[in-house]
N, C-alpha and C positions, 0 to 999 in steps of 0.2 A: 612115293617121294614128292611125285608133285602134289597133290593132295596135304599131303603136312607143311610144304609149303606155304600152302595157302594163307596157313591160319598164324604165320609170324606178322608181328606186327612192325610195319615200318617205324624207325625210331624218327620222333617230330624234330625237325629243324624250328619250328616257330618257338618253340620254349625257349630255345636257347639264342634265339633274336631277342626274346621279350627278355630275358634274364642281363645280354651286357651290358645295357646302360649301365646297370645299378651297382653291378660287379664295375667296370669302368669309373660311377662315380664314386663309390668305394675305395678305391684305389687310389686316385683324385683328392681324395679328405686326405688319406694315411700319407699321402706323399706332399700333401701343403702340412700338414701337423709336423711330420716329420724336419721339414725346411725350417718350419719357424719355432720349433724347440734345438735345432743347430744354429739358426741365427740370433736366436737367446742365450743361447750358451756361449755365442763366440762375439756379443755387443757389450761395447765399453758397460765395466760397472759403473753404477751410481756412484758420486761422488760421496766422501762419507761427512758427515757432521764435522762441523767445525768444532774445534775446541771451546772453550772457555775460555781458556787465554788468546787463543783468536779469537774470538767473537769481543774481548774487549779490546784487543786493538784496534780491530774495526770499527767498531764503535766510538772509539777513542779519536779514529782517524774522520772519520765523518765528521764527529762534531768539530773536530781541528778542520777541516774544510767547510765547513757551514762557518765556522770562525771567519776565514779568508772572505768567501761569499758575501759576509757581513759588513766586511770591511768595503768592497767593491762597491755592494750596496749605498752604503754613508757616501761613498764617494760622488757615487752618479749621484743621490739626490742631492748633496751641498752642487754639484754642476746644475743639475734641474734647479734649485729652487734660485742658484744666482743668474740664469738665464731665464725666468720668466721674469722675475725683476727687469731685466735689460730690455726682454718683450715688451712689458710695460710700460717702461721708460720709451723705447723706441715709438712704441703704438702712440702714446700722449702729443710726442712731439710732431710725430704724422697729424694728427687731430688739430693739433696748435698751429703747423704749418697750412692747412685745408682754411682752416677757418683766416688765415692772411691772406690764401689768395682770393678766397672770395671777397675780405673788404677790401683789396687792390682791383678785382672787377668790378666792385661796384663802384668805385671811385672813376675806374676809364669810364666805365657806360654813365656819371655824372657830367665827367669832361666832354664826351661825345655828344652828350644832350645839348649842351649851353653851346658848342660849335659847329651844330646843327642849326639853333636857333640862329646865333647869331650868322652863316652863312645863309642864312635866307634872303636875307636883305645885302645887295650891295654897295662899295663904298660913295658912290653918288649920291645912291636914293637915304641912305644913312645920313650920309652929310645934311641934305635936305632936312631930312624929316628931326635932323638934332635940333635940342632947345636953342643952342649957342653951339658955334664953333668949339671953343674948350671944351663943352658936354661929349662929344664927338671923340679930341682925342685922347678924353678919358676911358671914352669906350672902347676904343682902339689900342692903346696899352695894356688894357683889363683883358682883352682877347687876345693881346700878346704874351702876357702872363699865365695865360689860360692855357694856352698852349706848349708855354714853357713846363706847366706842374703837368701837363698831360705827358709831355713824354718823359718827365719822370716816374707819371704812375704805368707809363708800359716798361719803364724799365726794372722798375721795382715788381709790377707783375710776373714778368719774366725770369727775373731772379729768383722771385718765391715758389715758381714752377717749376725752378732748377733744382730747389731746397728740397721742395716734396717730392718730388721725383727719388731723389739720393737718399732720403728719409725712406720710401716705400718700398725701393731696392734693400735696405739693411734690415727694413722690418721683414721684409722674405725670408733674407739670412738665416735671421735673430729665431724666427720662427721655424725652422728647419732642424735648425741646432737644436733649440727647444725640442722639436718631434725628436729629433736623435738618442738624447738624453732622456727621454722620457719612457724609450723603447729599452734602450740600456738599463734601465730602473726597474724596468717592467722583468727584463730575462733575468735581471741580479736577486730578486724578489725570485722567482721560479727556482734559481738555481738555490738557493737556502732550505726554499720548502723542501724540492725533492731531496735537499743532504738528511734534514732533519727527519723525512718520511724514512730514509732510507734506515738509518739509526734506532728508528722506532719499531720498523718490520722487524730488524735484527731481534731486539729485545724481547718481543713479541713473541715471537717463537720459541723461545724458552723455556722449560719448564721450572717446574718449584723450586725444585732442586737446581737444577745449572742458574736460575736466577741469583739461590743463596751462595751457589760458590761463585758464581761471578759478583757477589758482595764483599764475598771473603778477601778476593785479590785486591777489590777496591778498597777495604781497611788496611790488608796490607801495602799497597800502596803508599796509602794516606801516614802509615806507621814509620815508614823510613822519611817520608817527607818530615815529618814532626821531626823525628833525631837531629835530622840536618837543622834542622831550624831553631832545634836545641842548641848543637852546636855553637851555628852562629849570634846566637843570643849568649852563649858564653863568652863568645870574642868579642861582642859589642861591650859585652859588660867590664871584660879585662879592661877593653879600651878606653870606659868612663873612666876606671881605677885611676888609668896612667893620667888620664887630663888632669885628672880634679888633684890628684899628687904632685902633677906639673905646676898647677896653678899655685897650689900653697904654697911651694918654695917658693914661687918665684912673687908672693904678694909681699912679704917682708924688705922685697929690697925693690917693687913699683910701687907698692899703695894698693894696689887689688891688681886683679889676672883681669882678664878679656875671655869675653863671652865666647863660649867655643861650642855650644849649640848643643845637641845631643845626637847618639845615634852611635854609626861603627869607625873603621879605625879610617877615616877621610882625615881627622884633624880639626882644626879649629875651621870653622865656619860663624859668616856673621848673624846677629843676631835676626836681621832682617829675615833672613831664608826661614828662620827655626820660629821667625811670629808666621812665616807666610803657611806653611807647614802644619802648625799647629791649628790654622782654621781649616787647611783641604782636609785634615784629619779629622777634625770635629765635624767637619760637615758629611765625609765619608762615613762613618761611624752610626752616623743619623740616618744612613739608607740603607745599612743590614737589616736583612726579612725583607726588603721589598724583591719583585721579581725580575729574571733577567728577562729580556725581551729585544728582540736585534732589531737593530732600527732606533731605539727607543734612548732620549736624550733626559726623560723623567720629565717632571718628580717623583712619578707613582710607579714604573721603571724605569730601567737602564741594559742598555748594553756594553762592553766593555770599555770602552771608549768616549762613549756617552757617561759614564762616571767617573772616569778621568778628567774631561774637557768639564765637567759639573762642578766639582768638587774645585779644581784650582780657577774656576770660575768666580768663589768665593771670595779666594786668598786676590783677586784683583788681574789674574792672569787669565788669556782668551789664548785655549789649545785650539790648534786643527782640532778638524773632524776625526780621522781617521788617524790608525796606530800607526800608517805609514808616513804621516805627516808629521804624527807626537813627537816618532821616537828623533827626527830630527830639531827640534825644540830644545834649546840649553846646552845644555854640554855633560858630555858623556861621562859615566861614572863605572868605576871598577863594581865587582859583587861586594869585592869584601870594603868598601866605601861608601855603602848606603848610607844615606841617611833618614828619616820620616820625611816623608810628602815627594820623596823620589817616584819614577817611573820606572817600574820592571817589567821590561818585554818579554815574549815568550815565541818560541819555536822560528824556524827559519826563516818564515815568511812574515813571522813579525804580526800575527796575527792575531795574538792577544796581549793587555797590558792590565795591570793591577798596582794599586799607590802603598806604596814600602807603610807598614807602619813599627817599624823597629823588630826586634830579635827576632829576624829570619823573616817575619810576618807581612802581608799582604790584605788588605780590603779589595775586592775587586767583583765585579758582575760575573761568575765563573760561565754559564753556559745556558742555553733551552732546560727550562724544567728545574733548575736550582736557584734558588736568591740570593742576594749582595752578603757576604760572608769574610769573615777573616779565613785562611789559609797561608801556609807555610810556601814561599817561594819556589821550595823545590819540588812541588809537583808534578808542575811541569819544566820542559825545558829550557832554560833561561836564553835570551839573547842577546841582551845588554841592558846598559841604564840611563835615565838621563837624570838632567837635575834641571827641572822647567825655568829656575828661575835664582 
């Protein structure tokens, strides 16, 4: 027994040291694989594709915010460019004021020479040394009077010191505000780009397909807008019917009717509006195909605004800058009142404008990427009207 003993063999502990890391790091993998196909299974899904018809109102909403933006923009720089005027003006009259006090100093350091000279010598040895007694009190008056324009030129220096002083305080101002405005111009600029970028990434992403149906809803779009503007081109046209019907009965018992202008159911209007009208219109008409571009007052573009304030520029009338300042201009008009060379605002914030030109229709700068075109009023959402003049 002991003998057979002998010959078992002891089983090795060292294998089975050399073997747990691997089994442990084994282990280790299966139980982090295991954790993060449970923490995949149990993390928020991906959000899914937006539609079509989101992606255009998004769309739609950007460029109606890069609209706003636009307007901001026009705003700060009509601010910017009438405060570096005022800069200017201010800086010049600093310049003009600088340049007084120096010939008010060199006038005292004139007066201080000659009463320098003349205190060298005193009133005895003057006396003496005079041709004649009257030479004398000639000289003597002459230094009285010398003295008398002397301290009017310190008082006149003093004043001019006053002047430029007040003058270089407002030029600080002038120039501050200037920097203010300039920064405002600068972020109103930023905030446009990133709308329009934003609008562009959207589009972008697209493919073929969701590009041609997101054309689809935009002809349908554009198809109800047309109707309406059918429509209202009906009712403009009733409403010539009823004038011009009015007018003939009533010529046989005046001698002729009165000029009642053209357009929807307002009424009679004088003839003046309907000459003034007719050139914003010819002049409007003359800038379809060129491109929109925000900021831009033309000739070569326009932004919405900038072809409003253009056009009735023509006819002899000076718009604000901006749609927020237009749409207060003149006096306000019903939809169904328009008439040609009116103002049609659009959406809440009053962010876009386009010039009426009869049955339903509009000339206006529409947006980034499209040119000066006629369209149908109801495209977008209307806000009111004015009548600039």
């Amino acid at each position: 027994m002991p003998a057979l003993a002998s010959h078992r063999k002891t089983r090795s502990r060292t294998g089975v040291r050399a073997n747990t890391p691997a089994v442990g790091f084994t282990t280790a993998a299966l139980a982090s694989v295991t954790l993060l196909s449970t923490q995949s299974a149990t993390a928020a899904p991906a959000e899914p594709k937006p539609s079509i018809e989101e992606v255009q109102k998004k769309v739609d909403d950007l460029y109606r915010q890069a609209g706003t933006a636009t307007q901001q923009y026009n705003k700060a720089k009509e601010a910017t460019d009438t405060q570096r005027k005022s800069v200017d003006r201010v800086l010049d009259d600093v310049a003009k004021s600088a340049d007084r006090v120096n010939e008010a100093r060199r006038a005292l350091g004139t007066y201080a020479a000659a009463q320098y000279r003349a205190g060298a010598v005193g009133p005895t040895a003057a006396l003496m040394f005079a041709d004649s007694p009257e030479s004398y009190f000639e000289q003597t008056q002459l230094m009285d009077r010398l003295t008398d324009r002397q301290q009017d030129a310190v008082e006149d220096f003093q004043k001019e010191q006053r002047s430029a002083a007040k003058q270089r305080v407002e030029a600080t101002k002038s120039l501050e505000s200037l920097t203010e405005s300039q920064e405002s111009l600068k972020a109103g600029k930023q905030k446009v780009q990133n709308k329009l970028a934003a609008a562009r990434s959207l589009l972008s992403d697209l493919t073929a397909e969701e590009k041609a149906r997101l054309a689809a809803l935009e002809r349908k779009k554009e198809e109800e807008a047309r109707r309406k503007a059918e429509a209202k081109a009906k009712e403009e046209a009733a409403e010539r019917k009823r004038q011009e019907e009015a007018r003939q009965e009533e010529a046989p018992a005046t001698g002729g009717g009165t000029d009642t202008g053209s357009g929807g159911g307002s009424g009679a209007t004088d003839g003046t509006y309907a000459a003034k009208a007719e050139k914003v219109l010819a002049f409007a008409r003359a800038q379809i195909g060129k491109p929109y571009v925000w900021g831009a007052t033309g000739p070569s573009s326009y932004d919405c605004s900038g072809l409003t304030g253009a056009a009735w520029k023509e006819a002899g009338v000076q718009l604000p800058r901006t749609t927020w300042d237009q749409v207060k201009v003149g006096k306000r008009v019903a939809t169904a009142d328009l008439l040609p060379g009116d103002l049609v605002f659009f959406y809440d914030d009053i962010s876009h404008v386009g010039i009426y030109k009869g049955d339903g229709k509009m000339i206006h700068a529409p947006k980034p990427g499209a040119n000066v075109r006629e369209e149908s009023i109801y495209y977008m959402p209307i806000y009111g009207s004015v009548r600039p003049a």
